[in-house]
DOFI-302961 format. One record per residue (C-alpha): residue number from 1; x, y, z. Coordinates in pm, 1 decimal. Layout:
<atoms>
NUM:X:Y:Z
...
</atoms>
This chain:
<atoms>
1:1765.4:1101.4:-1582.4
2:1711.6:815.4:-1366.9
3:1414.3:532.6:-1405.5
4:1306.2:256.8:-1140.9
5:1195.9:-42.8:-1285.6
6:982.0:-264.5:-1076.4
7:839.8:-583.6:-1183.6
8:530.5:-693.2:-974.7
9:440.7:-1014.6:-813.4
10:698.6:-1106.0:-533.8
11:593.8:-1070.8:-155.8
12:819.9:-901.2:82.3
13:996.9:-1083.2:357.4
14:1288.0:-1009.4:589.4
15:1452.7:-675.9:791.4
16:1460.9:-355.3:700.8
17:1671.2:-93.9:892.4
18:1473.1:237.7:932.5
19:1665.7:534.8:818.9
20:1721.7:873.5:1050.9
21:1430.8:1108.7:957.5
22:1477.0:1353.4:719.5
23:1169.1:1564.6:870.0
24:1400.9:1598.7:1217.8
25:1780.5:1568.8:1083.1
26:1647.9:1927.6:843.3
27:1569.6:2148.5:1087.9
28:1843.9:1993.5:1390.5
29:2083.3:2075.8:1108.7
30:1947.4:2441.5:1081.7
31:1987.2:2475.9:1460.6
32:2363.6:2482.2:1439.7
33:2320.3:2816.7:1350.3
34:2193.4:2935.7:1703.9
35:2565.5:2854.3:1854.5
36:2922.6:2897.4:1736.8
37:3034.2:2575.4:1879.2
38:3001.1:2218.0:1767.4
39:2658.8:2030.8:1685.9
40:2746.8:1669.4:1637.7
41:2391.1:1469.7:1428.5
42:2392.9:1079.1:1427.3
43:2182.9:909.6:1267.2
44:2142.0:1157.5:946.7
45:2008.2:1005.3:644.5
46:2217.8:1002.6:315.3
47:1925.3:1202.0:65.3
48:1935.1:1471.7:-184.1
49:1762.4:1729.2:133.5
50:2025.6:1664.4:316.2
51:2272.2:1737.3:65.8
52:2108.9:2041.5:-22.4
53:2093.2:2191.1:323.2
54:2458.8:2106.1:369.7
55:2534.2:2365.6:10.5
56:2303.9:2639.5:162.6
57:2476.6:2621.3:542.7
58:2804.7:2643.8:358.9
59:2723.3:2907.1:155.7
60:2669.9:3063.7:514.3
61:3016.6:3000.3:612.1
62:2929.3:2725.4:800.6
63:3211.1:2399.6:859.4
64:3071.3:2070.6:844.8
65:3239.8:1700.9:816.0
66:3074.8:1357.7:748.5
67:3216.8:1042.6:857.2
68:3023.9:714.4:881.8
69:2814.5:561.0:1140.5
70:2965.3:583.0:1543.6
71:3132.6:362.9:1685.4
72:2892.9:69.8:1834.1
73:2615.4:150.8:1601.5
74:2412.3:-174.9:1485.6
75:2219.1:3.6:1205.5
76:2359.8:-55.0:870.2
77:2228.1:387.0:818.6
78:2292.4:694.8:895.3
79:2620.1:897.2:857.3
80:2733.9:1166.0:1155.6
81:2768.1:1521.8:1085.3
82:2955.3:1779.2:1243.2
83:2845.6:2118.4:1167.8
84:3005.3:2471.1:1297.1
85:2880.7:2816.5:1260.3
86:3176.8:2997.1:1422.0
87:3248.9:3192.8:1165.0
88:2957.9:3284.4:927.9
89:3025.7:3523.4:687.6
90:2656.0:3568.3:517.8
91:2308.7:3581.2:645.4
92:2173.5:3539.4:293.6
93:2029.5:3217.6:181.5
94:1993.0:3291.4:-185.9
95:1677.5:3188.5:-469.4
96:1892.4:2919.8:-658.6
97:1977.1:2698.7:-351.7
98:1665.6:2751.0:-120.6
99:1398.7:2710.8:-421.6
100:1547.5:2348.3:-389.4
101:1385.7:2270.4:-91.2
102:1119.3:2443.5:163.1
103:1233.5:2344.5:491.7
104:1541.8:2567.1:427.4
105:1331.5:2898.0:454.5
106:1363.1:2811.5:812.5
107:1733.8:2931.9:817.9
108:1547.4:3235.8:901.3
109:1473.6:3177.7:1211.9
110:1812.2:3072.5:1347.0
111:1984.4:3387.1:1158.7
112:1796.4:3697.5:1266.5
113:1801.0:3511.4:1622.0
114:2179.7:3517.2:1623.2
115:2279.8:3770.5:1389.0
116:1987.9:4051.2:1381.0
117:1977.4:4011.7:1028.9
118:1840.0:3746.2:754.1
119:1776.7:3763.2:391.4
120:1631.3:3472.8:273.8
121:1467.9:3322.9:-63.8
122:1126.1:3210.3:-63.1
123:1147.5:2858.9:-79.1
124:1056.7:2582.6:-330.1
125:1065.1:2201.4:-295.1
126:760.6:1989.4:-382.8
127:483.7:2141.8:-554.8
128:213.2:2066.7:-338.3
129:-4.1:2354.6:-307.5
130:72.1:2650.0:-229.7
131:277.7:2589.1:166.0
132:264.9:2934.3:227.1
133:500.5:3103.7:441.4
134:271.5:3365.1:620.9
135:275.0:3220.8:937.8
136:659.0:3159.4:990.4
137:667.9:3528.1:863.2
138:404.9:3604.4:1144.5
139:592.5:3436.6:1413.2
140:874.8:3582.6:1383.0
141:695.2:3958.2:1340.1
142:547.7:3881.9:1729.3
143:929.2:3833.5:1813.0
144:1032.6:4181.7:1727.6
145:1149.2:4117.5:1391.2
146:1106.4:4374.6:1118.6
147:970.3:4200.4:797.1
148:1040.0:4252.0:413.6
149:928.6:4123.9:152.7
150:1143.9:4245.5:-166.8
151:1232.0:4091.5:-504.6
152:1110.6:3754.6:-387.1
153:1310.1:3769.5:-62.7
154:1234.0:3788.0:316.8
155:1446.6:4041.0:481.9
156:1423.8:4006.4:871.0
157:1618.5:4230.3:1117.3
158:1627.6:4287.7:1471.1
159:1975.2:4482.1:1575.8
160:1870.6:4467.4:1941.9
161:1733.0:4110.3:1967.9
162:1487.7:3910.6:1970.4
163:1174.9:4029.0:2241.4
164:1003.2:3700.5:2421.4
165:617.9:3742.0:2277.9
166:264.6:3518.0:2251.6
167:244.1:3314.9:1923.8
168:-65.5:3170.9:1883.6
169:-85.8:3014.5:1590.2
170:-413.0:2978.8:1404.0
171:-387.4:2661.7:1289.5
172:-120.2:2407.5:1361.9
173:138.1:2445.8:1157.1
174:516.3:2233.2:1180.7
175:738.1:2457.2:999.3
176:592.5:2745.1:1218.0
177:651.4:2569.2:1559.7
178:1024.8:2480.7:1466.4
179:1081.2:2869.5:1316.4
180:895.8:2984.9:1647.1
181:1117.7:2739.1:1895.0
182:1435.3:2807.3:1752.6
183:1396.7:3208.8:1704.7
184:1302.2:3235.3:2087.7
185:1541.2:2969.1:2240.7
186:1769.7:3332.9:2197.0
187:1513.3:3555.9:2278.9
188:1469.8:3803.2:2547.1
189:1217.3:3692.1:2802.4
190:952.8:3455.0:2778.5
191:791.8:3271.8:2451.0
192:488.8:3140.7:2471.8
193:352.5:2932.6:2164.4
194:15.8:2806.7:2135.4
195:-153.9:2567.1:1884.0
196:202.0:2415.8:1837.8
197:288.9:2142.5:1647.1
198:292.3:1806.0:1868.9
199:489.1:1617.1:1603.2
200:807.2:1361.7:1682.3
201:1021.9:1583.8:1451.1
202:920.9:1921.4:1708.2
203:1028.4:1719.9:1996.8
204:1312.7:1546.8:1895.9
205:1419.7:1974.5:1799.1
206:1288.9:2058.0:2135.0
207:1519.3:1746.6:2307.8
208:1857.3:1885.1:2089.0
209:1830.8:2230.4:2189.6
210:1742.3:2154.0:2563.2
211:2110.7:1995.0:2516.5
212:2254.8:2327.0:2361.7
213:2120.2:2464.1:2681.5
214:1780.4:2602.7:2601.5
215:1533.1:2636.9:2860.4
216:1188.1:2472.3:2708.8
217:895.7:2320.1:2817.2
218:585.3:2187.1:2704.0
219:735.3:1982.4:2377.0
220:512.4:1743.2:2233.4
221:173.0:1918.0:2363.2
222:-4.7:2269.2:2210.7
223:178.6:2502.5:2426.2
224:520.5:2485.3:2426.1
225:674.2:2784.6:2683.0
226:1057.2:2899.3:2576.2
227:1289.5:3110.1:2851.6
228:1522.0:3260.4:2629.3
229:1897.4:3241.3:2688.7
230:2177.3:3470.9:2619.3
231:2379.6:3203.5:2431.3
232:2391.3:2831.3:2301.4
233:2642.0:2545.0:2332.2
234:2705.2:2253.0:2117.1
235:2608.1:1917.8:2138.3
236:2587.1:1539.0:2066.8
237:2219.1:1440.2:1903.0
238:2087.5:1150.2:1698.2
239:1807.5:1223.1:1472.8
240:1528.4:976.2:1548.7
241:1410.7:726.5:1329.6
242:1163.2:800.0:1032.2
243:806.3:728.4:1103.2
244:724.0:803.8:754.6
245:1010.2:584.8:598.2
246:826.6:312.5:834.6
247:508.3:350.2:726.3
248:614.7:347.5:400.0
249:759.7:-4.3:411.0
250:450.3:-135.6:650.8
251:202.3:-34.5:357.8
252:402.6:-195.4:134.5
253:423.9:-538.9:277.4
254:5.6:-473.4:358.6
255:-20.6:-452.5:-57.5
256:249.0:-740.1:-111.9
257:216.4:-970.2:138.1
258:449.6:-1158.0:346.5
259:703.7:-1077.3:701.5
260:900.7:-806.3:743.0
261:1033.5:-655.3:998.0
262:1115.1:-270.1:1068.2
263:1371.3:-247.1:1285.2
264:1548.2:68.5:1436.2
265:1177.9:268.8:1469.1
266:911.1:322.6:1723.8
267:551.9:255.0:1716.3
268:402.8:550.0:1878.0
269:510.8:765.3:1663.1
270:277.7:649.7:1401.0
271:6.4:478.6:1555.1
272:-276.7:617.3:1373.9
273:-109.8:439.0:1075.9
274:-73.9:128.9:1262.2
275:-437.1:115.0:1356.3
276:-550.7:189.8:982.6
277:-308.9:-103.8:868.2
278:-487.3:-324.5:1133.8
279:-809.2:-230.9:1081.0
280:-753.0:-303.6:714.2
281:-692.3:-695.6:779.5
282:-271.7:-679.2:807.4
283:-80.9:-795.6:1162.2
284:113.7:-576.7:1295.3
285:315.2:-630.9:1649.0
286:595.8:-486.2:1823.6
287:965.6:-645.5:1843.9
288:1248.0:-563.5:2057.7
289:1352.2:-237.3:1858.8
290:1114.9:-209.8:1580.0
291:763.5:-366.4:1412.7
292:656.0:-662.1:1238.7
293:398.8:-651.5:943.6
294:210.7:-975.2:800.8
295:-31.7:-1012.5:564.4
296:-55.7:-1341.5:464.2
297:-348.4:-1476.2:230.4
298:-615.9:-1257.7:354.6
299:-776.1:-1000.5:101.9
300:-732.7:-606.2:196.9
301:-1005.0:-438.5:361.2
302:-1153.2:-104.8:281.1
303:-1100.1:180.2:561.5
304:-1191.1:560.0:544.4
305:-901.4:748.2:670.9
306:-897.6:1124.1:730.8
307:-505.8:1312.2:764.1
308:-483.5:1522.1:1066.3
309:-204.7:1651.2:1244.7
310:40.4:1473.9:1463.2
311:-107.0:1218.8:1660.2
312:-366.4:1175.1:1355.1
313:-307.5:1006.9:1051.1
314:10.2:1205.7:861.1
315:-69.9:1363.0:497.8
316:293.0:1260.9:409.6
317:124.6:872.1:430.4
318:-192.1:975.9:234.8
319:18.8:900.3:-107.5
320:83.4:527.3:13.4
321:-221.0:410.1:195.4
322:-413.0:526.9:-131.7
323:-200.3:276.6:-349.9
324:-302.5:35.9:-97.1
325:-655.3:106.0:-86.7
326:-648.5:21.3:-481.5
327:-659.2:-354.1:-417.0
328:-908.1:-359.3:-131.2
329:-1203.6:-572.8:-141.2
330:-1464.2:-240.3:-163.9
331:-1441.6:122.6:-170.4
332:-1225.0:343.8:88.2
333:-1223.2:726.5:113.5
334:-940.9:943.2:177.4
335:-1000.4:1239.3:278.3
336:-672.6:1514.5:276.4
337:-720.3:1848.5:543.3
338:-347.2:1943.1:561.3
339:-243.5:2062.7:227.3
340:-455.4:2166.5:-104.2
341:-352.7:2000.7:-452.0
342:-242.6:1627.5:-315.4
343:-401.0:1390.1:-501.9
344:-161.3:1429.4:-795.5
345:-67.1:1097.1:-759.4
346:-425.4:986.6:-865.4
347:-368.8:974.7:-1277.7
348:-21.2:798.3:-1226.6
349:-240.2:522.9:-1028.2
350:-510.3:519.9:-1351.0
351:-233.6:471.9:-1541.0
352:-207.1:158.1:-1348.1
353:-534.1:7.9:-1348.5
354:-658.5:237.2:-1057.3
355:-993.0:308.3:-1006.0
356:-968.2:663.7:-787.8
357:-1261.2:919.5:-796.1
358:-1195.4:1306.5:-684.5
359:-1461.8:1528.7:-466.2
360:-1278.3:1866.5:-323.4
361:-1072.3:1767.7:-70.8
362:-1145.6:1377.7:-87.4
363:-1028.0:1059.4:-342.8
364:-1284.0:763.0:-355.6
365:-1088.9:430.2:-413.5
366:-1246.1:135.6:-570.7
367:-1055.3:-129.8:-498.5
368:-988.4:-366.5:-827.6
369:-878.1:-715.6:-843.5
370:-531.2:-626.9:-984.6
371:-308.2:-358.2:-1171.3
372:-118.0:-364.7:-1464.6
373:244.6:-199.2:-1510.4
374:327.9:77.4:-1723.6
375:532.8:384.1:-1731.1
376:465.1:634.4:-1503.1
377:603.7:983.7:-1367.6
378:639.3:1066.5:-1026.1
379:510.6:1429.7:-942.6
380:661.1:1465.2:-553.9
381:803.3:1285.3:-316.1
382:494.1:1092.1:-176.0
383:322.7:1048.6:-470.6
384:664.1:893.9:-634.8
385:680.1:630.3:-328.4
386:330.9:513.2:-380.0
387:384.8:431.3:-713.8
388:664.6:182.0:-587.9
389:350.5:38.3:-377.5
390:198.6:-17.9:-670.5
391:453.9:-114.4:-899.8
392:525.1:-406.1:-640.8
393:218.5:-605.0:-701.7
394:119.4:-496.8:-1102.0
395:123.9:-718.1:-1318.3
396:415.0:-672.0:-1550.9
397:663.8:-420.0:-1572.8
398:631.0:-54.9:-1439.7
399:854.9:208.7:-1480.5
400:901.6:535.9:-1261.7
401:1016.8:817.0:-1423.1
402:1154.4:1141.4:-1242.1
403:1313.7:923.4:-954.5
404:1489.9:1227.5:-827.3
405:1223.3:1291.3:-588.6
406:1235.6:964.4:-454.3
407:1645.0:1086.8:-374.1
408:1540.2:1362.8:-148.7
409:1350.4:1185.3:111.9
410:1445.3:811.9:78.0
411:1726.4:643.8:145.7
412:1886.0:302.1:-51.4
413:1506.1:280.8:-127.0
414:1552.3:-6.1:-431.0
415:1836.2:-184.7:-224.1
416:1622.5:-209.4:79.5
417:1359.0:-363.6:-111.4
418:1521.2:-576.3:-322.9
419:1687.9:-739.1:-57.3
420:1333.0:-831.7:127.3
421:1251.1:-986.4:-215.4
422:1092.4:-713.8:-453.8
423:1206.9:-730.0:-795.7
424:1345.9:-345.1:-856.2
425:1640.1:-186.5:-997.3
426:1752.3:182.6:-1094.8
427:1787.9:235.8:-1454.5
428:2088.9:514.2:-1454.2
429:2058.6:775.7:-1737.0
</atoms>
């Protein structure tokens, strides 16, 4: 099994092209599935999700071909892929692919849309709480569809359709919004959906299936109103660029120090993060095409932070900005509202020298005046990046263990670094 090594010290300086986001290319791959012709994705990140998704759609019946970058593309990332669900020839997404990864339960939506009919796992991925399911489930029950739940599988049907309905959600949820959007975008009638989602990844669905030739509005706010079409086209799309990949790499140049540039991302789609970064002592300004962190020579300040739904402060950051909060000059408090059980980074960071205290739903972080490497196991896929964070500045050698997860949702992490100075390598094994 794989290992990253890090050893700590060196500050970060240079460019580093921002990958296509896996949180958008997931569910615009899932989409194909409304339409029998072509859906063309740019942009798509080369991770272990994607990879995944790709088994589960075949397993479908569903064509797909990879080739590199477009012509005329200036980022070094993202592949193309072509994907056609002409000819599917199952509408069951079975336990040992889709306990892989949770975002593929949302195959559901696409298939009983279509098809009438979907039999799908319930899904796995990263063990972060429990993530239930109900709400997906209830979304598509308003549409029409009949609901089972038998030998750990979610049979929906609906022979005559899909029936336009009022989803109101009772607390924002994204894996709802994009079941609920793509299940009425072939719907019968009018869809309205309340407390939606307002994240990048639900608009940049919203903008692909407008393409396809969906009739939506309200993308990007709570109520998002869907006129449901008899049929969907194909399309051209490029998956937009990860806000969470960039906020990765901006908190770890704020724990490193030094220049780097992001390039290939856009600030509003993580502002909150921004503002946290800035009110925590580091520069951060825009460039043509990107952002520019510096921290140079000033200590890190403390800063409460609370995660909140899109345009709040994003739980899949939490992870990071705690491993940066471990060198402040004081004591910060984190506070997580999206999802139970995510703090199980915390004794991976002790293991470092961390000084992290745990009240219900919040972590208090005393910052210290350095860590120490060591071996360490990553639990999930944010909790594995922030002990990169850390593993960049302790002092000594730290090893990651259980690097897989850093596969699904990260790509050429160690190469990216290394070339903006870190001193990390994969240990193959």
């Amino acid at each position: 099994m794989d290992r990253i090594r890090i050893r700590g010290g060196a500050p970060l300086n240079g460019l580093i092209p921002i990958s296509g986001a896996k949180n958008a290319a997931l569910p615009l791959m899932i989409a194909s599935l409304l339409t029998e012709e072509n859906l063309e994705l740019g942009n798509v990140p080369r991770l272990a999700d994607i990879s995944s998704l790709l088994r589960i759609m075949s397993n479908f019946g569903v064509d797909h071909s990879i080739a590199g970058r477009r012509p005329g593309q200036s980022s070094e990332t993202g592949q193309t892929i072509r994907l056609t669900a002409k000819n599917i020839i199952d509408t069951t997404a079975p336990y040992e692919l889709v306990s892989t990864m949770r975002a593929s339960f949302w195959v559901i939506a696409p298939l009983v849309a279509r098809f009438g009919h979907a039999k799908v796992s319930m899904p796995g991925g990263c063990a972060i709480g429990t993530r239930p399911v109900d709400l997906l489930i209830m979304a598509l029950a308003k549409l029409g569809a009949a609901i089972e739940i038998e030998g750990g599988y979610v049979v929906a049907t609906a022979p005559k359709g899909l029936i336009g309905a009022e989803i109101d959600f009772p607390k924002v949820t994204v894996g709802g919004t994009h079941v609920a959007l793509m299940a009425a975008t072939l719907a019968q009638g009018t869809t309205v959906i309340r407390n939606a989602a307002r994240e990048p990844e639900v608009v940049d669905l919203a903008e692909c299936l407008i393409k396809m030739g969906a009739r939506i509005e309200g993308a990007g706010t709570s109520e998002i109103v869907v006129e449901g079409v008899s049929r969907l086209g194909g399309t051209s799309h490029d998956v937009m660029p990860d806000r969470i990949e960039t906020g990765t790499y901006a908190m770890a140049v704020a724990m490193t120090g030094g220049d780097l540039i992001l390039d290939n991302t856009r600030p509003e789609y993580l502002q909150a993060a921004l503002d946290v970064l800035g009110q925590a002592g580091v520069e951060v300004s825009s460039t043509h095409g990107g952002i520019r962190i510096r921290r140079n020579g000033n200590g890190i300040q403390p800063v409460d932070v609370t995660t909140d739904p899109f345009p709040g402060f994003p739980t899949d950051l939490q992870a990071q900005f705690m491993a940066l909060m471990t060198r402040a000059n004081g004591t910060s408090r984190i506070r997580e509202t999206i999802f139970e059980n995510r703090f199980m980074h915390v004794q991976e960071l002790a293991r470092l020298g961390a000084q992290i205290r745990l009240d219900g739903d919040s972590a208090y972080v005393d910052g210290v005046a350095g860590l120490k490497g060591a071996p360490v196991m990553a639990t999930d896929l944010r909790a594995s990046v922030s002990l990169v964070i850390a593993g960049l500045v302790a002092e000594g050698e730290t090893t990651i263990n259980r690097v897989y997860h850093l596969d699904r949702g990260f790509e050429a992490l160690e190469a990216k670094l290394a070339r903006c100075g870190a001193q990390i390598e994969r240990l193959r094994g």
